[in-house]
N, C-alpha and C positions, 0 to 999 in steps of 0.2 A: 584288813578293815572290814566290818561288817555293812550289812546295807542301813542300819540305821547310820554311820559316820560318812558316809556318801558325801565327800566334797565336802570334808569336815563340819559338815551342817550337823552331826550327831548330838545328840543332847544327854540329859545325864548315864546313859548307862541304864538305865532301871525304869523302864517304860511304867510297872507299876506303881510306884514313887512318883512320875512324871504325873500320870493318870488322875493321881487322888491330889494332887498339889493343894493347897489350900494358903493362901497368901491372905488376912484378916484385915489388915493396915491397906489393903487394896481390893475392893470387893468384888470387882467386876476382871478381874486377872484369870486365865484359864485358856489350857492348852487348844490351840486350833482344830486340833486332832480328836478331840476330847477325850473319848475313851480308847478309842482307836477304830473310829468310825469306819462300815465298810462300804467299798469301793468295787466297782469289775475286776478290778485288777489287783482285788486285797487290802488290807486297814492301812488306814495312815498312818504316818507315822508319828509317835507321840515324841513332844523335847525338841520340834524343830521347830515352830512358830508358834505363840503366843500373841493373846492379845490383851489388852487391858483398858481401865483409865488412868488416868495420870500415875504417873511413877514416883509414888513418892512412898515407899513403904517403912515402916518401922524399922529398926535396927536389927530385931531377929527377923523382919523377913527380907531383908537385904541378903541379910546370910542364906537365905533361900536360895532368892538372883542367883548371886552368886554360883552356889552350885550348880543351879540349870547350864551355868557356861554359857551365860549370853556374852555376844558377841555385838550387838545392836538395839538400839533404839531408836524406834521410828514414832517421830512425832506429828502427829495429823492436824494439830491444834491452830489457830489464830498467834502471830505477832501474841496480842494482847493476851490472850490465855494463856500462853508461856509466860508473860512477865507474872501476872498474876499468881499461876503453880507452878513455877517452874520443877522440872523433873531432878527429881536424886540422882546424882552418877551412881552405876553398878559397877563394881568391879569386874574388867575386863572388856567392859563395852562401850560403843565409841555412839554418839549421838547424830542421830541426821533429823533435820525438822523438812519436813514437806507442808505446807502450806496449804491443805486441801481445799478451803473455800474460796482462797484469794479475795477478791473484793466485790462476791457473791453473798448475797446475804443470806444467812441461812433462817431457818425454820425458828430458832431460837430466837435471834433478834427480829426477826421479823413481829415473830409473837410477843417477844418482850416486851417492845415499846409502843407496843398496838392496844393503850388500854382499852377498850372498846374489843380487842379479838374473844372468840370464843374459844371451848375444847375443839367443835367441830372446826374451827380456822386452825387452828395446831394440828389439829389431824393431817387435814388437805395439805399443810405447809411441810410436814414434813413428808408428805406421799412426793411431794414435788419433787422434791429435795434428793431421795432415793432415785428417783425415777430419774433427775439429771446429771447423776454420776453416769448414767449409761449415755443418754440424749445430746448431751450437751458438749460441743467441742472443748468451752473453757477448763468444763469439770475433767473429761479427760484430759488436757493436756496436762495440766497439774499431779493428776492420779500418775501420770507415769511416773513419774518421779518416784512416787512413795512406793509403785508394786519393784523397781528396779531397785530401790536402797534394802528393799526385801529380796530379792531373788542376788543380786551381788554381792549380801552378807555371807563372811568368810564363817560364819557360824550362826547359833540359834537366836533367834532375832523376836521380841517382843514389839509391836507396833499400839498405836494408842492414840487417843482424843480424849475428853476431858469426863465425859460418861462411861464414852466405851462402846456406845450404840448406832450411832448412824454415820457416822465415817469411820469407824473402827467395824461396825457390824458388815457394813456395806462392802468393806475389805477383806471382810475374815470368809465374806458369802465367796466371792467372785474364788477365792485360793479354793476353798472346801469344792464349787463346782470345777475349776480346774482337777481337783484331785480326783473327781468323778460322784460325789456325791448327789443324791437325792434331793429335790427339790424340798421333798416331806421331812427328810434330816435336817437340812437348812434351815429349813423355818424354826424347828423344835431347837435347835442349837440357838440358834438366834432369839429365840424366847427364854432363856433362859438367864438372858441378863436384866430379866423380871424378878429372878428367883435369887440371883446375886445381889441383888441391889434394893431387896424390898424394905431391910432396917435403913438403909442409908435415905430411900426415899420417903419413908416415913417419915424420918426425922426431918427433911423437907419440908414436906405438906406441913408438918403442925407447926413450922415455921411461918409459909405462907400463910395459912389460916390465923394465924396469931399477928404480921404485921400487914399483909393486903388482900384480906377474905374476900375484896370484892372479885377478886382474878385468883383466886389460889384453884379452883378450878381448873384453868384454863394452863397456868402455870405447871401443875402437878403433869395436867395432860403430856408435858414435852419432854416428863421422864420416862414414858413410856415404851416399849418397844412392842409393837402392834404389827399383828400377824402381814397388814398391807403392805408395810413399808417396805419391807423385805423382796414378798413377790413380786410385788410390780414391779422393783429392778429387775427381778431374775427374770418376769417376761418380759422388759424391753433388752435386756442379754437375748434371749430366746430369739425373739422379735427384732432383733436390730444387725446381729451379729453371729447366732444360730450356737454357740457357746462360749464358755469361757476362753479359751485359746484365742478365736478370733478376736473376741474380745481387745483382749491384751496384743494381740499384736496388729490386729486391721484396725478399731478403737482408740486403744492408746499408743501403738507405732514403737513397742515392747519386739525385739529381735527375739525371732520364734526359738532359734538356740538357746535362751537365755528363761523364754517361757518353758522349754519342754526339760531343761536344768532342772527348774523349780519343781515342775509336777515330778518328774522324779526322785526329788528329796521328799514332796510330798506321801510319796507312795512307791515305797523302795521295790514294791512287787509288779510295778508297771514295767512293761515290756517296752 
């Protein structure tokens, strides 16, 4: 067994294939690892973790899934956002829904129903937002659940919310700094679901601006992924916990065994 199949977490065989993946019907889909980002301890590993938005892809790129050998589905989403999209079954992978906001109101409804908010209230709402997946007991006890249905999958595991950005971003940061990455990598990764997503948001906005200009503004705001939202989780991680590891097991009460499993599929060349 090589070190990418490490505890059967291995993904397709063909890291450059993984690398360039491109799923169309799903725009914001894209390897954790990305390129094979480097680490102290050597590149991640690509084909092990995945993140996305919702899982609902077209028939040929099902056939994609499929090949990657996912083994799971990690849903971040709302009760309600599930009935709404619910996810496609992939062949061979089994579903787990975590609950990330629970009965927290996020940044989204917040702004939503606030016709009076502005862009700079979306801002703040979602700096919050980020900031209290680290702060906030409710939010971690919740997050355990979803980093654990991630580190327990018997294979490669795709995780998701309904954009892909702030409980999916917020998830994909904390794995990349467990696997040792750069704050400056972090961020630039985590900006990039500007770049995945900028025809799908388009198509948004001239939505907004066609049935309620007076908020499309404010609306467009909360597709964004802004360089703040990000950092200021990773400095209250910094700040609160001193890294990801403690994080995950002084934080969210994640068994260290189970967290140093994971960074090792993360990064087959840690020692």
């Amino acid at each position: 067994m090589d070190s990418g199949d490490r505890d059967g977490f291995g993904g397709t065989g063909n890291s450059d294939e993984v690398g360039d993946l491109h799923v169309e019907s799903m725009h914001n889909f894209r390897d954790v690892a990305g390129p094979g980002y480097m680490t102290p301890d050597g590149a991640m590993a690509r084909g092990v973790l995945f993140r996305a938005n919702v899982v609902a892809p077209s028939d040929a790129d099902a056939e994609k899934l499929r090949a990657l050998g996912l083994r799971r589905i990690v849903d971040l989403r709302r009760p309600e956002e599930v009935e709404k999209a619910p996810d496609h079954e992939v062949a061979g992978a089994d579903y787990v829904h975590v609950d990330v906001l629970g009965t927290s109101d996020s940044a989204a409804t917040v702004v939503g129903f606030d016709e009076s908010a502005t862009p700079a209230d979306a801002r703040r709402e979602l700096r919050r937002l980020n900031r209290s997946f680290v702060v906030e007991p409710e939010f971690r006890a919740r997050l355990r659940g979803a980093f654990e249905a991630i580190a327990e999958s018997p294979g490669p595991v795709v995780f998701h919310c309904t954009v892909g950005k702030d409980r999916t971003g917020f998830t994909a940061a904390v794995l990349q700094l467990l696997a040792g990455m750069s704050h400056e990598d972090i961020l630039a990764d985590y900006l990039l679901t500007n770049e995945r997503a900028r025809d799908w948001a388009a198509d948004l906005e001239a939505h907004f601006r066609e049935r309620v200009p007076e908020r499309a503004d404010t609306l467009v705001e909360l597709l964004q992924a802004r360089p703040e939202y990000i950092t200021d989780a990773l400095d209250a991680i910094d700040a609160e916990y001193g890294s990801a590891r403690a994080y995950l097991v002084d934080g969210l009460g994640m068994a260290p065994e189970a967290v140093d499993t994971l960074r090792a599929r993360l990064v087959p060349g840690a020692g």
